[in-house]
C-alpha positions in Angstrom: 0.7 -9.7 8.0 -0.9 -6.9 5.6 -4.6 -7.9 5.5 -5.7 -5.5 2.6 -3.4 -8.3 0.4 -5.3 -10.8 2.0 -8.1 -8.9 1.2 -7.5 -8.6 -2.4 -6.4 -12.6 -2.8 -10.3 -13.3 -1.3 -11.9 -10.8 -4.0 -9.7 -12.4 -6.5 -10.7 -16.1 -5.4 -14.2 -14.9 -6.5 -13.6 -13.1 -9.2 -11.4 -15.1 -10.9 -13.3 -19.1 -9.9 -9.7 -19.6 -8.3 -9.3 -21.7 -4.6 -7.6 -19.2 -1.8 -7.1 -19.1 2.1 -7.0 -16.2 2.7 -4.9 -15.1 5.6 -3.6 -19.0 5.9 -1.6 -20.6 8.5 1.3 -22.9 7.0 2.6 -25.3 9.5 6.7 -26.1 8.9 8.4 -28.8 9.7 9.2 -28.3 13.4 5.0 -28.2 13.7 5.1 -24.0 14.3 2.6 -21.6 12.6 3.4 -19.0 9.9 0.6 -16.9 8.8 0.9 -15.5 5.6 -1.8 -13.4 3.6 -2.8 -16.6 1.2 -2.8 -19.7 0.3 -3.5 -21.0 -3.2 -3.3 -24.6 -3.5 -4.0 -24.8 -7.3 -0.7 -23.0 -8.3 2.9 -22.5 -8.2 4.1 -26.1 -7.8 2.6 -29.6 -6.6 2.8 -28.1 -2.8 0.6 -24.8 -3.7 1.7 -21.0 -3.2 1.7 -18.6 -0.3 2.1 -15.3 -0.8 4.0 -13.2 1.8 4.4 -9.4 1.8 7.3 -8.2 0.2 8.9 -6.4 3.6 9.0 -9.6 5.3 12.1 -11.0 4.3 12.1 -13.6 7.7 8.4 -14.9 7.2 8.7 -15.5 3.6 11.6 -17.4 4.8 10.4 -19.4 7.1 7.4 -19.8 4.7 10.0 -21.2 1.8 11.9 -24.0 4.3 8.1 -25.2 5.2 8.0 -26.0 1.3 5.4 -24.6 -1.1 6.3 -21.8 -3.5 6.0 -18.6 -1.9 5.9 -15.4 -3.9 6.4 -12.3 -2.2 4.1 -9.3 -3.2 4.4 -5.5 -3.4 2.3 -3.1 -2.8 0.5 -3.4 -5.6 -1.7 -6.5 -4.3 -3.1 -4.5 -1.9 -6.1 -4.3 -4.2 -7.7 -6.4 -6.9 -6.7 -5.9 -10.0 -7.9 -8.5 -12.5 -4.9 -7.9 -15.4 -2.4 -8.4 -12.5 -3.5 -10.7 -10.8 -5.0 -13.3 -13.4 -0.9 -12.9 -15.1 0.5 -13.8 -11.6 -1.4 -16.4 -11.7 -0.3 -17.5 -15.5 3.3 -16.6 -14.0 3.3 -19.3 -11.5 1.4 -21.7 -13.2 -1.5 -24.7 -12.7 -0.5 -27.4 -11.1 -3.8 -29.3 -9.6 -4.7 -32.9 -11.1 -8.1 -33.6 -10.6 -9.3 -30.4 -11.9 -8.7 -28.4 -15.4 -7.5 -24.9 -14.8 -10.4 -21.7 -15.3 -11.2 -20.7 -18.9 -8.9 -17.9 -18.4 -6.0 -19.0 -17.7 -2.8 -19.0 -20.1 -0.1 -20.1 -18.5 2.3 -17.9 -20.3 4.9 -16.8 -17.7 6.3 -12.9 -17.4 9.7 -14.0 -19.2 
């Protein structure tokens, strides 16, 4: 679990008006605990996103099977950077219903 990503997913909840849990415990199917270092339920498909630090191959596994997106960060969300982390963001995409997305948002994807 990298907390300074964590971290940086809490600074950008506020900076950006976006909802995170950040670190997050995602329960899978056979009822066990994964912690990963957020949770944003807004984005990356109808179930939410986790995000997992890229050198843990077997917890963003066992993050995938439990089924919500799960991106897998580098180093480079260990602090906030409001460019990168407002495209991620784009990248994955809005997918909450009751609410409209923040002003900022594009939803252009990285392709």
């Amino acid at each position: 679990m990298d907390e300074a990503v964590s971290f940086a997913w809490r600074e950008a909840a506020l900076r950006l008006g976006v909802r995170v849990v950040a670190p997050y415990d995602l329960r899978d199917s056979g009822g066990g605990v994964i912690t990963v270092e957020a949770f944003l339920p807004d984005f990356g498909g109808p179930s939410g996103a986790v995000v997992v630090a890229l050198d843990d191959e077997a917890r963003a596994q066992r993050a995938a099977a439990a089924g919500p997106f799960v991106s897998r960060v580098g180093s480079g969300y260990r602090s906030f950077d409001e460019q990168l982390f407002r495209e991620t963001l784009d990248d994955w995409g809005w997918h909450a219903t009751a609410s409209p997305p923040p002003p900022w948002y594009t939803g252009r994807p990285w392709c």
